[in-house]
PARONU-549155 format. One record per residue (C-alpha): residue in one letter; z negated, y negated, x negated. Coordinates in Angstrom, 3 decimals, padded with zeros to 6 digits. Example, Ala and Ser with C-alpha at 12.3 -4.5 7.8 and 13.67 -1.06 7.14 Angstrom:
<rs>
res=a | Z=-007.800 | Y=004.500 | X=-012.300
res=s | Z=-007.140 | Y=001.060 | X=-013.670
</rs>
This chain:
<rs>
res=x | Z=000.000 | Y=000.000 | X=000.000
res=x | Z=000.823 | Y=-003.421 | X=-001.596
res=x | Z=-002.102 | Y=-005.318 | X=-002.440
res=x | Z=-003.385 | Y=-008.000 | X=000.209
res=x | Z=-004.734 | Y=-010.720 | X=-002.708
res=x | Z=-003.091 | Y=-013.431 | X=-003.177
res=x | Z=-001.457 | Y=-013.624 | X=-007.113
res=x | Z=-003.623 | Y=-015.785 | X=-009.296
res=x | Z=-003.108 | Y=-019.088 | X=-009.680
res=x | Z=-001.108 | Y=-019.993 | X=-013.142
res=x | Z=-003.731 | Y=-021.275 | X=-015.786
res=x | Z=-003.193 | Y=-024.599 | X=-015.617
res=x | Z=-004.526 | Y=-024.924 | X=-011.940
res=x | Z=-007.157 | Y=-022.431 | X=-013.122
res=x | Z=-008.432 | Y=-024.601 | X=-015.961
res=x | Z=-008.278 | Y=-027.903 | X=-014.076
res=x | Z=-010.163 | Y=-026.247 | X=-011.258
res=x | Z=-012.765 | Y=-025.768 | X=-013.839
res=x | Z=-013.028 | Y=-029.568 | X=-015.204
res=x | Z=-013.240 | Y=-030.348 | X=-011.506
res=x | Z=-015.947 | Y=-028.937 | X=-010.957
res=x | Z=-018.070 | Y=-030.366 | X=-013.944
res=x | Z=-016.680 | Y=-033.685 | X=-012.380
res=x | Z=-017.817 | Y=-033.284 | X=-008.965
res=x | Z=-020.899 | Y=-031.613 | X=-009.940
res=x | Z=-021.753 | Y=-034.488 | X=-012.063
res=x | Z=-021.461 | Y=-032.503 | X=-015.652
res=x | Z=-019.450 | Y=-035.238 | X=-016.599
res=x | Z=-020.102 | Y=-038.577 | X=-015.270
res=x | Z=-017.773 | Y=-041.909 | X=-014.245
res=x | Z=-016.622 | Y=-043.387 | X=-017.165
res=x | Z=-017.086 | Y=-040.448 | X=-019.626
res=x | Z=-013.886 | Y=-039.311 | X=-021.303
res=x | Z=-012.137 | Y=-036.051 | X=-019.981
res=x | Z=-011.269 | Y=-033.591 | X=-022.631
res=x | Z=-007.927 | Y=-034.368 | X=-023.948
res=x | Z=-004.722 | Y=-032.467 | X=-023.928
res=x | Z=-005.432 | Y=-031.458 | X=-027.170
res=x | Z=-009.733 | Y=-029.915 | X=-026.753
res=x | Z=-007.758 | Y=-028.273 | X=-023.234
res=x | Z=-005.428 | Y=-026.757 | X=-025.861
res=x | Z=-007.608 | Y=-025.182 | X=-027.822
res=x | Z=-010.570 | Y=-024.907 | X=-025.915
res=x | Z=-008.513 | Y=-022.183 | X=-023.704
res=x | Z=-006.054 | Y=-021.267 | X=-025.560
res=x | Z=-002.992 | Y=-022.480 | X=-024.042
res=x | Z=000.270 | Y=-024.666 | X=-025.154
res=x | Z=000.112 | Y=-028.487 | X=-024.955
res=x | Z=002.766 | Y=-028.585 | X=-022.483
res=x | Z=000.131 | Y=-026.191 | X=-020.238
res=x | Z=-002.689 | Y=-028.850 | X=-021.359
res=x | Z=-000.670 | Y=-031.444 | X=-020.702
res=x | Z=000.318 | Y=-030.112 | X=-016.786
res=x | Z=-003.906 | Y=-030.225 | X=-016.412
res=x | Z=-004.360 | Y=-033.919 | X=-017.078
res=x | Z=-001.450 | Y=-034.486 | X=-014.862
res=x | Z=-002.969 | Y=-032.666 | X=-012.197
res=x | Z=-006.372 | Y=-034.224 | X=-012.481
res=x | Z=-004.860 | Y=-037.417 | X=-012.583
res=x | Z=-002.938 | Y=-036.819 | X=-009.494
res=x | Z=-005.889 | Y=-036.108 | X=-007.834
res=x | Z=-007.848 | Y=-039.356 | X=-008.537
res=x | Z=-010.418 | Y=-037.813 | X=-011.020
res=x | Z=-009.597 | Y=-039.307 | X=-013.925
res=x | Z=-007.182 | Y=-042.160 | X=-015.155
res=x | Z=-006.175 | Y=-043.963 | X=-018.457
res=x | Z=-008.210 | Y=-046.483 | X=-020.023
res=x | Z=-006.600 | Y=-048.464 | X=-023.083
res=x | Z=-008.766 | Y=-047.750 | X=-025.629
res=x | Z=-010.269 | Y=-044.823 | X=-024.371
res=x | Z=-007.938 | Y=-042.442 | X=-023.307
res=x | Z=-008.560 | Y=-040.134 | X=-019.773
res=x | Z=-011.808 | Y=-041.212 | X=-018.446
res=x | Z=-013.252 | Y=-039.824 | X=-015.262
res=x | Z=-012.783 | Y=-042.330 | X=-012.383
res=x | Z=-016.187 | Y=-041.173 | X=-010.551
res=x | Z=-014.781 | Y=-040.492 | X=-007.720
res=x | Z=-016.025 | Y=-036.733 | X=-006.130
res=x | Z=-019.173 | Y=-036.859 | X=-008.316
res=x | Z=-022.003 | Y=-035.195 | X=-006.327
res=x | Z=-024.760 | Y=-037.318 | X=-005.611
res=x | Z=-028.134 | Y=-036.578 | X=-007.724
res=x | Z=-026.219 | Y=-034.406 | X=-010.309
res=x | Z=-025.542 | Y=-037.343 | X=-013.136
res=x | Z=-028.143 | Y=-035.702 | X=-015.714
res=x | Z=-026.052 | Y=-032.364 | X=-015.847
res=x | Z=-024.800 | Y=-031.228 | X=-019.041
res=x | Z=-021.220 | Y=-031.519 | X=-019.731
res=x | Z=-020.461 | Y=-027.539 | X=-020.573
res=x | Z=-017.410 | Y=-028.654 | X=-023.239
res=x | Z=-017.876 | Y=-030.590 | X=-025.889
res=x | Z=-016.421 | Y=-034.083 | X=-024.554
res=x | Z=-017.010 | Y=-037.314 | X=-026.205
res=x | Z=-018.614 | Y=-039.676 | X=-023.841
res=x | Z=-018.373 | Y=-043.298 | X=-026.001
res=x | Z=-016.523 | Y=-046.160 | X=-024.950
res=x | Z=-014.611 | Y=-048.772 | X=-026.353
res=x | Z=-015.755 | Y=-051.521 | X=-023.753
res=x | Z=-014.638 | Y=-054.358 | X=-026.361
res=x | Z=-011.388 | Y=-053.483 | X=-027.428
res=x | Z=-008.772 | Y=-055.682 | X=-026.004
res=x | Z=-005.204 | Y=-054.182 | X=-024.483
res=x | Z=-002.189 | Y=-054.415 | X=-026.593
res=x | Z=-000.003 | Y=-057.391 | X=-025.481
res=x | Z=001.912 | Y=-057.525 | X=-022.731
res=x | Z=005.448 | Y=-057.517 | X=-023.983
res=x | Z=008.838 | Y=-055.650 | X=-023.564
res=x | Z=008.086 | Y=-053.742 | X=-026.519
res=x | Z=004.499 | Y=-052.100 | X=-025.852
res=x | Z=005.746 | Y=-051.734 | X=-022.311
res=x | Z=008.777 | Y=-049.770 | X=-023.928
res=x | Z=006.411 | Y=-048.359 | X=-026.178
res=x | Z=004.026 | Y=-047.250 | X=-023.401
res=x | Z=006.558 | Y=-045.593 | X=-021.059
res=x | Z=007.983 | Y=-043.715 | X=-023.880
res=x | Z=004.348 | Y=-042.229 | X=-024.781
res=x | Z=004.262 | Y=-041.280 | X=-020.686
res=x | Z=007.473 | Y=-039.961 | X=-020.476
res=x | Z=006.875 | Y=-038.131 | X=-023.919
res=x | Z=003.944 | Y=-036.120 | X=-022.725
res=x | Z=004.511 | Y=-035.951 | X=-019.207
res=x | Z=008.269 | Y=-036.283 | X=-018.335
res=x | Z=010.244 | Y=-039.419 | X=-017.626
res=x | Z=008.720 | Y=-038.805 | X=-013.864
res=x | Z=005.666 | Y=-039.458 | X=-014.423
res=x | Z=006.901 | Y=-042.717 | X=-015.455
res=x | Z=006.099 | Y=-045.605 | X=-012.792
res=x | Z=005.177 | Y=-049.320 | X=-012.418
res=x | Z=002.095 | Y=-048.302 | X=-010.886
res=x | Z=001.611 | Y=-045.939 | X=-014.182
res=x | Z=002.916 | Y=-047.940 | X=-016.396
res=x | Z=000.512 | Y=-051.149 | X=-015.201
res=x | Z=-002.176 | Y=-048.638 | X=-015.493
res=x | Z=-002.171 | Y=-047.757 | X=-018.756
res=x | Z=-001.483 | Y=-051.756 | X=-019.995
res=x | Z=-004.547 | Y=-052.505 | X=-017.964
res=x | Z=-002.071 | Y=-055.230 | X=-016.113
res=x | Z=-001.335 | Y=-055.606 | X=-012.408
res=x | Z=002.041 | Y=-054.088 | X=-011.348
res=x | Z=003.990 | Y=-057.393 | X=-010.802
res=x | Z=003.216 | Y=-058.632 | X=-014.180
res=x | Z=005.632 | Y=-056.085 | X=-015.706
res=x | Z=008.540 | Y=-057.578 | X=-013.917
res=x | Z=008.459 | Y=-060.728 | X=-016.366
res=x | Z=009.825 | Y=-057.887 | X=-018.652
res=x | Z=011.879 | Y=-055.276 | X=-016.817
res=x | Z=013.249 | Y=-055.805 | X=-013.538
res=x | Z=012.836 | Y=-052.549 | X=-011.852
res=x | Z=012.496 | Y=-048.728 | X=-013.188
res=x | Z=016.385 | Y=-048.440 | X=-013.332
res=x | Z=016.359 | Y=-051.089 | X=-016.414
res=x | Z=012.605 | Y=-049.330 | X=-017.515
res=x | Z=014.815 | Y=-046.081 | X=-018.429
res=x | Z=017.611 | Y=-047.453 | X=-019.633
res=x | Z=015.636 | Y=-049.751 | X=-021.908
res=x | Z=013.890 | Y=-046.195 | X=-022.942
res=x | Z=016.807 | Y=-044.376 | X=-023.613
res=x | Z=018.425 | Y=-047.050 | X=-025.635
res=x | Z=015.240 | Y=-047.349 | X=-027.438
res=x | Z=015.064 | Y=-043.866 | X=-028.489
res=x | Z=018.787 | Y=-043.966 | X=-029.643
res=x | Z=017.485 | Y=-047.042 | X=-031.984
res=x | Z=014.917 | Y=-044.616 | X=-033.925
res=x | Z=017.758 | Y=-043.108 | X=-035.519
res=x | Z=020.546 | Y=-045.255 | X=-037.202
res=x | Z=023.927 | Y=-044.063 | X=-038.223
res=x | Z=024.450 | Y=-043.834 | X=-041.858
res=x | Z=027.285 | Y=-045.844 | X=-043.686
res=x | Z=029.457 | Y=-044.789 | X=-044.593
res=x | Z=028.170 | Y=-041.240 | X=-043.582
res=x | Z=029.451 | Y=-038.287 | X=-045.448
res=x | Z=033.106 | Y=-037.546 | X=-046.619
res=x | Z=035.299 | Y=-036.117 | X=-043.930
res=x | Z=034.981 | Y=-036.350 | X=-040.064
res=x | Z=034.010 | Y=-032.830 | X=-039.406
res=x | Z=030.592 | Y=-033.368 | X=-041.350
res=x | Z=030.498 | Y=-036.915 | X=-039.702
res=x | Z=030.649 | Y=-035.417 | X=-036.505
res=x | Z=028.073 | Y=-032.633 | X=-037.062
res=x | Z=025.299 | Y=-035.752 | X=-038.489
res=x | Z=025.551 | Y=-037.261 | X=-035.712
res=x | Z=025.591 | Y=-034.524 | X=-033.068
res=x | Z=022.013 | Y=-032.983 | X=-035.074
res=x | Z=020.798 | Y=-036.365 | X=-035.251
res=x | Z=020.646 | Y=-036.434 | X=-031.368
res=x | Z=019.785 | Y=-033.267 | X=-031.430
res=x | Z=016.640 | Y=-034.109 | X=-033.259
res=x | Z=015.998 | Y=-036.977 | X=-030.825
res=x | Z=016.219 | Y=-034.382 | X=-028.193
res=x | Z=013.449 | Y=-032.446 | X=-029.211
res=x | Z=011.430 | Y=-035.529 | X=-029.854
res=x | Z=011.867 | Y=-036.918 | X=-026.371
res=x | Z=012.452 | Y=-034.044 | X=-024.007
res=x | Z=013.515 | Y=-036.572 | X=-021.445
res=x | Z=016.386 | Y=-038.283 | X=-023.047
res=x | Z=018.868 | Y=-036.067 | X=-021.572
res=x | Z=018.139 | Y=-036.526 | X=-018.271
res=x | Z=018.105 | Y=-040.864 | X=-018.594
res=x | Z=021.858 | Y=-040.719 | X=-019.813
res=x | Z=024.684 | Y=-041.147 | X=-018.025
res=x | Z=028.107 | Y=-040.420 | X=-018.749
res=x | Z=030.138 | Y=-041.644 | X=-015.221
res=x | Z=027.979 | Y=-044.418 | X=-015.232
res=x | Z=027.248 | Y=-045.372 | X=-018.523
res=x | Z=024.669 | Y=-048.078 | X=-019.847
res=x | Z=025.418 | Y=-050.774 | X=-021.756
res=x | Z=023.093 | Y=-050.219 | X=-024.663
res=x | Z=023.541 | Y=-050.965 | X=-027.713
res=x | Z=021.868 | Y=-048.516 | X=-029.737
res=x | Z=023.847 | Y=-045.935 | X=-027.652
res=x | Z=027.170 | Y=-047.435 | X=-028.097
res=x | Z=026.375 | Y=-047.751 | X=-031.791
res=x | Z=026.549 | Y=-043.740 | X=-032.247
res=x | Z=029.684 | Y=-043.969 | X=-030.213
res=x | Z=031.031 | Y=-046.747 | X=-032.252
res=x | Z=030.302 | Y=-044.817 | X=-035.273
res=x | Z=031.913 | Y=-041.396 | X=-033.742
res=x | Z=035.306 | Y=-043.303 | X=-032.997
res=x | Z=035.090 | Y=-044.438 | X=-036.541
res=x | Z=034.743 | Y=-040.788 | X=-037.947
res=x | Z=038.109 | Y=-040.241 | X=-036.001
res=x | Z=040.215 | Y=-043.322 | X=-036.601
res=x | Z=043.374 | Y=-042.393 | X=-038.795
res=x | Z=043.728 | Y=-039.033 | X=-037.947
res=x | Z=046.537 | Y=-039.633 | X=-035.541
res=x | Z=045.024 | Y=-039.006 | X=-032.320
res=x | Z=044.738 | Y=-041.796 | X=-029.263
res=x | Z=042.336 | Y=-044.030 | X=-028.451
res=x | Z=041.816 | Y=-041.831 | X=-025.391
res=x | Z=041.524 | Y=-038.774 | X=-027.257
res=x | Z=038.883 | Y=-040.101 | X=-029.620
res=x | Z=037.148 | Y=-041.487 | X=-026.655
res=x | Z=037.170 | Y=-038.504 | X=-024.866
res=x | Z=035.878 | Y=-036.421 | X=-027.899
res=x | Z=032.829 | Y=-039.080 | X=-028.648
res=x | Z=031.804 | Y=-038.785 | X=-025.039
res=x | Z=032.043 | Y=-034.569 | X=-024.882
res=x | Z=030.063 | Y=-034.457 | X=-028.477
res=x | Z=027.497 | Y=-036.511 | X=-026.927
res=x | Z=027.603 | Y=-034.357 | X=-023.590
res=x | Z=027.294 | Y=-031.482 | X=-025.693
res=x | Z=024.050 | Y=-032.230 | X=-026.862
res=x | Z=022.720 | Y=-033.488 | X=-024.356
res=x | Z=023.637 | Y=-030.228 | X=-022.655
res=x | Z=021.771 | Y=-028.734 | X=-024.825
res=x | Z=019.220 | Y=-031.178 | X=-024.459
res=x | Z=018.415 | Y=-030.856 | X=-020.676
res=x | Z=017.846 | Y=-027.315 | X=-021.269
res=x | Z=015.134 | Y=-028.105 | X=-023.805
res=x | Z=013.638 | Y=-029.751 | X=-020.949
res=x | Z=014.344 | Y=-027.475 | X=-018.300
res=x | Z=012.334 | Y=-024.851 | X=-020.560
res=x | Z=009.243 | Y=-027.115 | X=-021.764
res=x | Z=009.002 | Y=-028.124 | X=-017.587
res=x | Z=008.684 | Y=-024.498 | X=-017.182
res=x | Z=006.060 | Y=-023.733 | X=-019.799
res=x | Z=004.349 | Y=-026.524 | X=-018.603
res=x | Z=003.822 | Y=-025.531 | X=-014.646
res=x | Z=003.657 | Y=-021.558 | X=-015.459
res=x | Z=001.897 | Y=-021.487 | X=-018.017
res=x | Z=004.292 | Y=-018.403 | X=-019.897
res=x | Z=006.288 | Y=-019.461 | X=-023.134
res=x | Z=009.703 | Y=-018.378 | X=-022.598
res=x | Z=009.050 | Y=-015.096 | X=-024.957
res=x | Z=006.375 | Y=-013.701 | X=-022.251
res=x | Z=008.784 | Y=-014.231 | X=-019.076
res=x | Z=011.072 | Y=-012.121 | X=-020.749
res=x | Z=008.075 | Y=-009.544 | X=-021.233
res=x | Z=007.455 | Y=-009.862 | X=-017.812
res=x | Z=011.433 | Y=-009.636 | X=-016.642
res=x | Z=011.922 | Y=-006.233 | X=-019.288
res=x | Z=011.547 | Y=-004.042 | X=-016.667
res=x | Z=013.832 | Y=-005.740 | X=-013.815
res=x | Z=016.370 | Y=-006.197 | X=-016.321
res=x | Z=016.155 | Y=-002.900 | X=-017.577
res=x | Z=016.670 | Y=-001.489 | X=-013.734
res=x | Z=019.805 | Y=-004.187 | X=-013.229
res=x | Z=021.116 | Y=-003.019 | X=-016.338
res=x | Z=020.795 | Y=000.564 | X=-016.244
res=x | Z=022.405 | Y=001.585 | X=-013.030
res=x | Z=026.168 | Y=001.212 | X=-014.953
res=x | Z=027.388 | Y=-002.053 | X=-013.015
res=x | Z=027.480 | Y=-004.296 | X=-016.037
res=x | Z=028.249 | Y=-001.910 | X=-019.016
res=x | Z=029.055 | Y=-004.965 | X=-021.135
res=x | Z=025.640 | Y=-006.599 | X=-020.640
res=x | Z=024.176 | Y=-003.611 | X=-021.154
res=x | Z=025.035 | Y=-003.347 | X=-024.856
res=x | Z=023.955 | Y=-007.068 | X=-025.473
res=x | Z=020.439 | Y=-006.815 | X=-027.398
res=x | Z=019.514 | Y=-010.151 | X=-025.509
res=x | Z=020.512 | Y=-010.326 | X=-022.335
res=x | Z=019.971 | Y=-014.609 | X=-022.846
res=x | Z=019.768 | Y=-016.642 | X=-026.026
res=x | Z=015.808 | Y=-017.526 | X=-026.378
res=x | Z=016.649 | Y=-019.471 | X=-029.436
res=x | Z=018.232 | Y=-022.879 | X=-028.221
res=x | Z=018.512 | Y=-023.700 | X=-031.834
res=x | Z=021.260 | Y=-020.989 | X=-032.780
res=x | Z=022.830 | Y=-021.239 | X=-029.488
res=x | Z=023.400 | Y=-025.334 | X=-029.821
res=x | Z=024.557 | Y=-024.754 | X=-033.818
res=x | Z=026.764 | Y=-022.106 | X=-032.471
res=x | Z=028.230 | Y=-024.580 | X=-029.734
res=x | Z=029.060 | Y=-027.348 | X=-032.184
res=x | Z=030.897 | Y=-025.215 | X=-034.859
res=x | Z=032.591 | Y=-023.653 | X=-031.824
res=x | Z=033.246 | Y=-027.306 | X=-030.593
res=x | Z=034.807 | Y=-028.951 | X=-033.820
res=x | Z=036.777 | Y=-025.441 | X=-034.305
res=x | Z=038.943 | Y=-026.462 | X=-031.497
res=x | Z=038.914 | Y=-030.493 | X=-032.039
res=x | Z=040.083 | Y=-029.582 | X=-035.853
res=x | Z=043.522 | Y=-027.524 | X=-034.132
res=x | Z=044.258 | Y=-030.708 | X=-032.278
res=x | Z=043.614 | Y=-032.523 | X=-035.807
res=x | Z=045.554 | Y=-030.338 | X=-037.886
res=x | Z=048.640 | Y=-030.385 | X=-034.939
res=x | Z=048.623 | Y=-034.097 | X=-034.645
res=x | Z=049.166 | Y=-034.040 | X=-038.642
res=x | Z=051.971 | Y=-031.726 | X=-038.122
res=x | Z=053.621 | Y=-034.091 | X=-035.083
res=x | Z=053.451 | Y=-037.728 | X=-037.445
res=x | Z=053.435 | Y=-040.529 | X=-035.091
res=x | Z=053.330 | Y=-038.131 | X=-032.168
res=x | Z=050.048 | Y=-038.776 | X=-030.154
res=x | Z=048.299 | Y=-037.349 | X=-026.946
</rs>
């Protein structure tokens, strides 16, 4: 007979359910700081995106918020009544910073600060309200700098582009000019797993750090006989490729992060479903594939790109062949 329990819930509800309760049973007390993503980390064992998914979750609820200064703080709301001597059972600093003063209030720490959100948290997470929050400003004063969330990500995006400049004149040859600049975004990828998802490419920003790496891709291709279309449309398909690539960096850490299961211990879970799909003779051709997906994004994305250039070095190498004769 199948079981009548419900499954149990995935660790990150399980471990904020646990600081709730030393919040609302007055273990730790308004204005003490929460344990950070990092103490949740290690404290139980668990990835930082897991950690991470926690403080969002307690936030969410009201519990505890941002301070400037003094990180996640518990708001006091929920805190039982005559409970405020309890014993906080982790070991959570309690000291505040009451005299330190907020950064600035300027379109670079509010860049800076939504950047830090969307960093830890997703580019979600990132609002006015949030962003306000963690200034320690009121909402409308962050309009003086960006007009609405729209510019806020664009403003990010570009941002993030700017942390990385292209080289000049680069390296000999447009092949390995080509391959700096599609691992440089890779990089930028990993380091902000929301950049892929705050690009457009049918509606593209007018950035300037963006259109910088373009500029500098169309350069890597000028004088090799192809259009201006053609080198256009190759800039804009290196870029997608990445970012391709990119999205499903994020697509995995979002999963991580609300399971709780690296990508390694799904496909624990999944071995014997796919062994049943697999074994019954329908797909002989999977069957003989040692993994059935590509866990290592890094291989799969290097393996893209060489694929990539492969083809745009034909078209090269036949335009050479043609003279004057362009696509």
């Amino acid at each position: 007979m199948p079981s009548s329990q419900p499954p149990p819930a995935p660790p990150y509800r399980q471990i904020a359910e646990e600081i709730r309760s030393w919040i609302t049973t007055g273990a730790l007390r308004p204005g003490d700081r929460a344990p950070s993503v990092r103490q949740i980390a290690q404290r139980w064992g668990v990835a930082i995106a897991t950690a991470t998914r926690v403080t969002a979750v307690l936030r969410d609820e009201g519990l505890v918020e941002s301070r400037v200064g003094s990180g996640t703080v518990v708001t006091g709301r929920g805190v039982r009544a005559g409970t405020a001597g309890a014993v906080a059972p982790a070991p959570v600093a309690a000291a505040r910073r009451p005299g330190v003063a907020p950064p600035p209030l300027n379109r670079r720490n509010v860049l800076r600060t939504a950047i830090a959100i969307a960093d830890v948290e997703g580019i979600d997470a990132v609002s006015m309200r949030r962003l306000a929050s963690e200034l320690g400003v009121g909402p409308m004063s962050l309009y003086r700098h960006v007009a609405n969330k729209d510019e806020l990500v664009r403003l990010m995006a570009d941002q993030a582009f700017g942390e990385v400049e292209p080289p000049e004149p680069g390296p000999p040859g447009w092949r390995a000019k080509l391959e700096l600049s599609a691992r440089e975004q890779w990089r930028l990828c990993h380091r902000h797993l929301w950049l892929a998802r705050a690009v457009s490419f049918t509606r593209p920003s007018m950035a300037p750090a963006m259109m910088a790496h373009t500029e500098w891709v169309l350069r890597a291709l000028d004088g090799l006989g192809l259009s201006e279309v053609t080198r256009f449309h190759e800039a804009v398909t290196l870029h997608s490729l990445v970012l391709g690539f990119g999205a499903s960096l994020a697509d995995e850490a979002e999963a991580e992060q609300s399971t709780g299961v690296t990508l390694d211990g799904w496909w624990r879970a999944e071995r014997p479903r796919s062994e049943e799909v697999l074994g019954d003779g329908r797909f002989p051709l999977l069957a003989q594939v040692p993994r059935l997906t590509p866990s290592d994004l890094e291989e799969l994305f290097e393996y893209g790109l060489a694929r990539h250039l492969d083809g745009l070095a034909v078209l090269v190498e036949r335009q050479a062949g043609h003279g004057d004769a362009r696509p």
